[in-house]
C-alpha positions as CSV (number, residue, x, y, z in Angstrom):
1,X,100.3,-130.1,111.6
2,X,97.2,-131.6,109.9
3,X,98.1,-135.1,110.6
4,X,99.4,-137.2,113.7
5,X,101.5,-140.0,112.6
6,X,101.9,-141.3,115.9
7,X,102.2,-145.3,116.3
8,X,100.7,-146.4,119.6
9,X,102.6,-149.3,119.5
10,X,105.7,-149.9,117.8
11,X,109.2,-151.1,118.2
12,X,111.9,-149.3,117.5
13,X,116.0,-149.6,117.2
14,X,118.1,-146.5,117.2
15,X,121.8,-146.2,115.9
16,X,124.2,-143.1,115.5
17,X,126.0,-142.8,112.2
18,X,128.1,-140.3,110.2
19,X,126.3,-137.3,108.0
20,X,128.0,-138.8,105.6
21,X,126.5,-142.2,106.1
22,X,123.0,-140.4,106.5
23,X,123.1,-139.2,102.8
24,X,123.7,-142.9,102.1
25,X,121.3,-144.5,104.1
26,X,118.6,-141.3,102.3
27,X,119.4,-143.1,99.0
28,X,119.2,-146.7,100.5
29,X,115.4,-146.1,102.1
30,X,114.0,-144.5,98.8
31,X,115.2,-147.4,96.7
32,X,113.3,-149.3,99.1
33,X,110.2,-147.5,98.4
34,X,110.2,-144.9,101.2
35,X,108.7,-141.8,100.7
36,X,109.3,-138.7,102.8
37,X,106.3,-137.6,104.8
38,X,104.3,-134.6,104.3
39,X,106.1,-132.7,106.6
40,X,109.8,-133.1,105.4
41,X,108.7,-133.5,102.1
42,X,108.2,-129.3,102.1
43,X,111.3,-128.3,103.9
44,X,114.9,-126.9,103.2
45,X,117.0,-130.2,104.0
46,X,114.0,-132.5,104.1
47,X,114.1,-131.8,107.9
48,X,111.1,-130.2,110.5
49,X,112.0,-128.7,113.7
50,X,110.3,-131.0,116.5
51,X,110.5,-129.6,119.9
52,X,109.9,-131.5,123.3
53,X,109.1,-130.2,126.9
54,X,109.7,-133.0,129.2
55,X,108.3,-133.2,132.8
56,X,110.0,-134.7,135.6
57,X,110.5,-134.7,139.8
58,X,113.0,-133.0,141.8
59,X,115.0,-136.0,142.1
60,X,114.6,-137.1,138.1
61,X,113.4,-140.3,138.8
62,X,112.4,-141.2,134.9
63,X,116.2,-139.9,134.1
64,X,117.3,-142.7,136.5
65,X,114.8,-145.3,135.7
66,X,116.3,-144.9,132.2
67,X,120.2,-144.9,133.2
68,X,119.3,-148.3,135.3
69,X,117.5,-149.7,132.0
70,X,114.4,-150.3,134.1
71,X,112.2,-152.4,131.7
72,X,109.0,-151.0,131.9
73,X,109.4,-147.3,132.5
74,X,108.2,-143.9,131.3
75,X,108.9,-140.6,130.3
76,X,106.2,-137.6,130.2
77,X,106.6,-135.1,127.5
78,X,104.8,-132.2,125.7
79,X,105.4,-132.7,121.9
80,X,105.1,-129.6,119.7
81,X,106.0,-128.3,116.3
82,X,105.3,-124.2,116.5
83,X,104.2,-121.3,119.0
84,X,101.2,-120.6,117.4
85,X,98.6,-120.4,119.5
86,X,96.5,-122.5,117.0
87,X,98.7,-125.3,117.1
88,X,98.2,-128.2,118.9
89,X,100.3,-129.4,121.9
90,X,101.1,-132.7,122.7
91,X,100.6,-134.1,125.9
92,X,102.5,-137.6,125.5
93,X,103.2,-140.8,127.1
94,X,106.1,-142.6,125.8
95,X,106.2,-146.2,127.8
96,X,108.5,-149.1,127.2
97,X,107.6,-152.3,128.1
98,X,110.5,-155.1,127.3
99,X,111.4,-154.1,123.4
100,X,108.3,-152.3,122.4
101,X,107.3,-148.7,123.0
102,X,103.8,-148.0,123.4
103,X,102.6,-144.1,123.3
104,X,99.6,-142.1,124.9
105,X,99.0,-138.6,123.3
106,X,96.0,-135.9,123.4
107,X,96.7,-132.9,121.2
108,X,96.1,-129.4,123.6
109,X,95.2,-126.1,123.1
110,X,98.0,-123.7,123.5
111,X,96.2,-121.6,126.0
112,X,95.5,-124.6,128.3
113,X,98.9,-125.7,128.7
114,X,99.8,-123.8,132.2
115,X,96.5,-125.0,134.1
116,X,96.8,-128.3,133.1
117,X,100.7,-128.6,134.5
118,X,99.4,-126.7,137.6
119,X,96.9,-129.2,138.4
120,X,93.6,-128.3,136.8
121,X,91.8,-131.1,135.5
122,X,91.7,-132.3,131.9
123,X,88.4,-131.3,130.4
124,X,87.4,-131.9,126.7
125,X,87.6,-128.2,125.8
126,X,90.8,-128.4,126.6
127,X,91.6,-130.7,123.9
128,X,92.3,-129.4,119.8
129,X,89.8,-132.0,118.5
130,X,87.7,-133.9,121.0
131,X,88.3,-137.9,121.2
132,X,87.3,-140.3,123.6
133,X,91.3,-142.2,123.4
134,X,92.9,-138.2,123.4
135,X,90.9,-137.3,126.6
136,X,92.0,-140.5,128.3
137,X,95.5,-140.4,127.4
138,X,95.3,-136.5,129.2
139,X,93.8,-137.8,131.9
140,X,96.3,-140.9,132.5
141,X,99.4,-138.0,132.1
142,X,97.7,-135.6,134.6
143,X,97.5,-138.4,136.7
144,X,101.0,-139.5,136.1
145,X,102.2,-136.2,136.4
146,X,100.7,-135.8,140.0
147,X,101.5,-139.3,140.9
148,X,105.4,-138.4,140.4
149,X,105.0,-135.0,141.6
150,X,106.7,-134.2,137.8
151,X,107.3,-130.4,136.4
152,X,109.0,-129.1,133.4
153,X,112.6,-129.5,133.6
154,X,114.3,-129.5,129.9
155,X,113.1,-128.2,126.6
156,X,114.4,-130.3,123.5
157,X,115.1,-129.6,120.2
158,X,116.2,-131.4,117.0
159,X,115.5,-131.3,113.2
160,X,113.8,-134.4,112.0
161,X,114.1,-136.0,108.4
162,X,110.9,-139.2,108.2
163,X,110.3,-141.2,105.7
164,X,107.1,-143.5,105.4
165,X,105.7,-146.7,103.9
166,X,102.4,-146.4,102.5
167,X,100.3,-148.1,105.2
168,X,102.5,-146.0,107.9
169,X,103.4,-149.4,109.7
170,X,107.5,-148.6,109.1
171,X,108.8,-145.5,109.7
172,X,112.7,-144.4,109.4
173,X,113.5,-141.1,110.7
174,X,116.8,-138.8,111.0
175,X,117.5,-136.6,113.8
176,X,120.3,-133.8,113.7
177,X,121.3,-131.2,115.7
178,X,119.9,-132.3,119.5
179,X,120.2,-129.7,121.9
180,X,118.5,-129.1,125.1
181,X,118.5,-126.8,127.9
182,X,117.0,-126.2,131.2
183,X,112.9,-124.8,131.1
184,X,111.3,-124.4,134.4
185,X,108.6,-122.9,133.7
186,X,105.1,-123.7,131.5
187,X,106.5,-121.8,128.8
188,X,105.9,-123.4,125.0
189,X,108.7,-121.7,123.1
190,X,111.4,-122.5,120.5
191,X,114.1,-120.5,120.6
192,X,117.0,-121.3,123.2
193,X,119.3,-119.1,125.3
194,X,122.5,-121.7,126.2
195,X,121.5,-124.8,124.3
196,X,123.7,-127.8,125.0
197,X,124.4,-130.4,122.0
198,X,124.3,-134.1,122.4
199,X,125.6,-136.7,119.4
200,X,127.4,-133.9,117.5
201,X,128.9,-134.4,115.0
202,X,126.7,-137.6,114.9
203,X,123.1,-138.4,113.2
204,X,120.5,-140.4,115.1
205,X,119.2,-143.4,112.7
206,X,115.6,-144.7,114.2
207,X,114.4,-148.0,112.6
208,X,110.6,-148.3,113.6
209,X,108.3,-151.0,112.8
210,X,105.0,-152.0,114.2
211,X,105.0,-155.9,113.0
212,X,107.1,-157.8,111.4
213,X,110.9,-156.8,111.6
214,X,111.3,-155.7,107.6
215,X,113.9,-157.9,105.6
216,X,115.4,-154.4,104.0
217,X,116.2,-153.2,107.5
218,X,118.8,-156.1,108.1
219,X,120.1,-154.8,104.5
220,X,120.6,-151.7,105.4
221,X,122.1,-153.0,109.0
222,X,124.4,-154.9,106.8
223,X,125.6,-152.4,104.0
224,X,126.1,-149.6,106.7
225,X,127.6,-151.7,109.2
226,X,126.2,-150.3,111.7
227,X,125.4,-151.1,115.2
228,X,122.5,-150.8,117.6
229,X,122.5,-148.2,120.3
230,X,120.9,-146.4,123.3
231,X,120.1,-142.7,122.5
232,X,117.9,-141.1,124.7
233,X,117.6,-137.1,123.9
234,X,116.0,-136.5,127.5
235,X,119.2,-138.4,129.0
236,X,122.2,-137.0,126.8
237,X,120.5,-133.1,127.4
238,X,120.5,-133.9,131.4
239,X,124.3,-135.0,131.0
240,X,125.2,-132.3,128.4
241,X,123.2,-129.2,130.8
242,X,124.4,-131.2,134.0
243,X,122.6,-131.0,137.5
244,X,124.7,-127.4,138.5
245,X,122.9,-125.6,135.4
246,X,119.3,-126.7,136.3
247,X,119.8,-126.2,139.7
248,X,120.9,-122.4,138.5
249,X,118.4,-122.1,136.4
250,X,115.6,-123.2,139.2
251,X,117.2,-120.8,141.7
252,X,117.0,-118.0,139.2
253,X,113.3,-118.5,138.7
254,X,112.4,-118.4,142.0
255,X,114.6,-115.4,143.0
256,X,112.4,-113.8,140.5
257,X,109.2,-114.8,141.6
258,X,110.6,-113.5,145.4
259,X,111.1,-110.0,143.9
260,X,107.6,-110.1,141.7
261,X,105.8,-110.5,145.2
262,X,107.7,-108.4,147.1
């Protein structure tokens, strides 16, 4: 994807409505002068698959720090749209401190992916398109990914419908269809085996801004009726897999490893 969208800072509110509603609120944000982006604007549905690898201990300590509503916490995730090896992959921070999120990435080669989760250390040829901020924000999630001892645990999925404001300081996105299941390994891949659903039969409504709360967003708030709402995919595809199905999964991989070496 030849553009990164990406707000470094932003806030953002999240609620869950109806598909019906969804085609409703579509209408609502283009009448407000929403466009789609460049990516939906080219696919079936106006949707793009987005697919998430996210990182964390043994004991899920960024699962929990987000089920206690720890204020300033963390989650480290790789952020990718395709398998092809020429395709970046995102290695992303996603903090939030109080109300606002604030985001790290560094877009990395395919091929580097393993050796950086195994502990080799970030170098600028490992980066898509060398930048000073992209080599620090892989640096900063190496570190963090030491620090917490972190490996891949669940591979995410979701088709994403985004619309933009010219100056790409408001963003309004659409997520259907979240599903997640259990990836051990380094593996960057799409498909999925068991996937397990979260929000069915429901739509995820994101409201992101990065200054002043926009006047047609209460509107909108008002004429859907709708109310604000946690929805974390990393935390509803831990609940929906459950700890029994990772633990399988991790036991499985290392039964196979046992027989590769013997």
């Amino acid at each position: 994807m030849a553009v990164d969208r990406m707000q470094q800072q932003r806030f953002e509110l999240k609620y869950l409505i109806t598909e019906e509603k969804a085609l409703m609120v579509r209408d609502f944000v283009r009448s407000a002068g929403m466009e789609l982006d460049e990516y939906s604007a080219i696919r079936p549905n106006f949707s793009y698959p987005v697919h998430s690898l996210y990182l964390d201990n043994d004991v899920l300590t960024t699962y929990w720090d987000t089920i206690n509503g720890n204020k300033n916490r963390f989650k480290l995730r790789l952020r990718y749209y395709s398998t092809d090896p020429d395709t970046p992959v995102f290695f992303e921070i996603k903090r939030r401190v109080n109300n606002c999120i604030l985001k790290q990435r560094g877009g990395v080669r395919q091929q580097a992916v393993e050796s950086l989760l195994s502990g080799h250390l970030p170098e600028p040829q490992h980066l898509v398109s060398y930048s000073a901020k992209a080599l620090v924000a892989l640096q900063r999630f190496c570190e963090l990914t030491h620090r917490l001892q972190a490996k891949p645990k669940v591979h995410i999925s979701y088709l994403r419908e985004a619309y933009v404001n010219d100056n790409d300081t408001v963003r309004v996105t659409m997520d259907r269809h979240v599903c997640g299941e259990p990836n051990l390994r380094f593996a960057i891949k799409t498909a999925m085996e068991r996937p397990r659903y979260s929000y069915r039969p429901y739509v995820i409504l994101e409201l992101k801004f990065t200054n002043r709360f926009p006047n047609w967003f209460k509107e909108l708030v008002r004429v859907f009726n709708v109310m604000q709402r946690g929805a974390a995919k990393y935390v509803s595809s831990i609940q929906a897999i459950g700890d029994p199905r990772l633990l399988e999964a991790h036991t499985t991989i290392v039964q196979e490893e046992e027989v590769n070496y013997d």
